[in-house]
N, C-alpha and C positions, 0 to 999 in steps of 0.2 A: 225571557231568555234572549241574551244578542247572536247574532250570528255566529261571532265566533266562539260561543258558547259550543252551540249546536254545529261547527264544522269540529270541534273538539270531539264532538259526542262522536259525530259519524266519523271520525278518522279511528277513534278508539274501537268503535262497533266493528271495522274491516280489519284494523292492527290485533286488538286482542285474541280474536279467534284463532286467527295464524299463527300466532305466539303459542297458545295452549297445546296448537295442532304438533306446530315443533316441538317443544319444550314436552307434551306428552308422547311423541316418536319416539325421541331421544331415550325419554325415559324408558319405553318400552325397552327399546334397543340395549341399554345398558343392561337391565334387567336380564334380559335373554342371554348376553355375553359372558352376569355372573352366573346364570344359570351351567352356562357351559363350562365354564371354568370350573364349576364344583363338580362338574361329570368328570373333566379331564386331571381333577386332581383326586378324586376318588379312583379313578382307574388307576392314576398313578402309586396311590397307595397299595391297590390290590396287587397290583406287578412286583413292589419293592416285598409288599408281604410274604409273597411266592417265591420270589428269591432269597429271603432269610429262610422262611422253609425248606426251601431245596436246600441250603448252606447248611440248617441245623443238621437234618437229615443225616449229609454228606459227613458232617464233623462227628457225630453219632455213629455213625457205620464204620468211620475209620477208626476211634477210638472202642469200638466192640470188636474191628479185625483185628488190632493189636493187641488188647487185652487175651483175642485168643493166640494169639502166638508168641507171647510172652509168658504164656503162663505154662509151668514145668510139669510132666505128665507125672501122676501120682502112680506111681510103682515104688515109691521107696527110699532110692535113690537121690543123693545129694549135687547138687551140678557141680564139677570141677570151678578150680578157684578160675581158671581163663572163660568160662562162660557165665561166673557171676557178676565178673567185673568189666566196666566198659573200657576197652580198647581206648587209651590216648590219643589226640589228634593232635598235631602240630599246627 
């Protein structure tokens, strides 16, 4: 073995560790970052879910208060031709 064999070796033996040291921080690091991100986008999907919820709900409720006020009380009674037909708009 010539010397600078062996200054190869030991410059490798002090460089590689450090590299790994980095090179596995880093990796950690990333990791944990996509970890978060999957937290921050599953909340975000909970929050949109909630809000189409609340939306359906709402379009639900308004279409069943219309259906009741729309709809003609059964006594018999036929509605005049002015309350069957919609009113023109200009």
């Amino acid at each position: 073995m010539t010397l600078e064999t062996a200054d190869l070796l030991a410059i490798a033996g002090i460089v590689l560790p450090l590299l790994l040291a980095v090179v596995g921080g880093t990796l950690a690091w990333l990791k944990s970052d996509i970890r978060d991100l999957r937290t921050e986008t599953r909340a975000e999907i909970r929050a949109i879910n909630a809000r189409v919820d609340v939306l359906t709900q709402a379009i639900f409720a308004s279409a069943l208060a219309r259906g009741s006020l729309v709809d003609t009380p059964e006594t018999g009674t036929s509605p005049s031709a002015s309350e069957s037909q919609p009113t023109p708009t200009n």
